[in-house]
N, C-alpha and C positions, 0 to 999 in steps of 0.2 A: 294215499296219493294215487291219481290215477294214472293208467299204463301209459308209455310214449307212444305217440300215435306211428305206425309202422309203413312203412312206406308201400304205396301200390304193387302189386304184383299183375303183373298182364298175363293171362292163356286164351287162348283159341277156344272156340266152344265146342269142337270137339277134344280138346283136349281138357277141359273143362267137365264135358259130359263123362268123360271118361277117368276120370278123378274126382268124381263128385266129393264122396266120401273125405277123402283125404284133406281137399280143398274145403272141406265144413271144419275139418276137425282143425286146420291151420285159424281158419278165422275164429272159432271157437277160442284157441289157447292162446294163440297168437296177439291177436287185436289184428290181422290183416284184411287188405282192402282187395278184392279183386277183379279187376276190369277182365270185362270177358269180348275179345274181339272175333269178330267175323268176316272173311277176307279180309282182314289186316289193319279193318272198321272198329274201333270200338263199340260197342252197342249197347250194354246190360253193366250191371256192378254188383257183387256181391260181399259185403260188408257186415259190420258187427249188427248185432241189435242197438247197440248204446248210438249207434251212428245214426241209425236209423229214427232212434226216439228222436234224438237232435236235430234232423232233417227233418219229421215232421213240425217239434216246436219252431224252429228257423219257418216255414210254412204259417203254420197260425201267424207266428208274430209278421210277417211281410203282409199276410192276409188285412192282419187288424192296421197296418200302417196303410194301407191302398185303400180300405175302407175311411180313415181320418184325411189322406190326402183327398180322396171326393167329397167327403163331408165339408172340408175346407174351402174344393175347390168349388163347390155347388152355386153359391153366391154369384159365380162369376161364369156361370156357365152360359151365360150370351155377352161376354165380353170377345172379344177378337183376341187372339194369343200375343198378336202384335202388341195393341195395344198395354196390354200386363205387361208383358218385355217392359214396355219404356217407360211406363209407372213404376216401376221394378226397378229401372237403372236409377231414376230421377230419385226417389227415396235412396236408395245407397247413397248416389252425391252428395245430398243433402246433408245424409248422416257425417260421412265421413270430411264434410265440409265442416258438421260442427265441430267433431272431432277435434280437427286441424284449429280450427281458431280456440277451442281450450287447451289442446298443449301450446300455441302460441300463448295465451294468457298467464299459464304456469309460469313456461318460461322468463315470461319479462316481469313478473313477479314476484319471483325466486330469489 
């Protein structure tokens, strides 16, 4: 069963540079996360390895979905946005108009 994910820990980055050691061995044994702020800035994070595999696959996989939305969207890539919008709402209508007269029909059926 894997670990509970532990909650952030924030330091300073000189407090940070100044505890390196320690701050590895926390994330190491730990599972902790640690945001490293600069004036007061978040800026960096220092996290497990397992986090990091996951953040990369989370990456590929966004990668390969933006790649299938262009592939989708390529077709329509001289259409107006506008007009998709209102093609777009008109099919919902349509649908949910049929919808609506098949639970009507149920109904008076039943």
């Amino acid at each position: 069963m894997p670990k509970s994910v532990k909650p952030n820990k924030t330091m300073s980055a000189s407090n940070a540079r100044q505890h390196f050691a320690g701050m590895v061995n926390e994330i190491v044994q730990e599972g902790t996360r640690v945001v490293i702020e600069k004036n007061g800035a978040p800026v960096a994070a220092v996290v497990p390895m397992i986090d990091l595999i996951r953040l990369r696959s989370l990456d590929e996989r966004n990668r390969e979905l933006l790649d299938t939305l262009a592939w989708i969207g390529e077709p329509f890539r001289d259409v107006p946005p506008e007009e998709v919008e209102a093609e777009t709402a008109r099919i919902l209508a349509e649908i949910r108009e049929e919808r609506r007269l098949a639970r009507e029909h149920v109904a008076t059926n039943s």
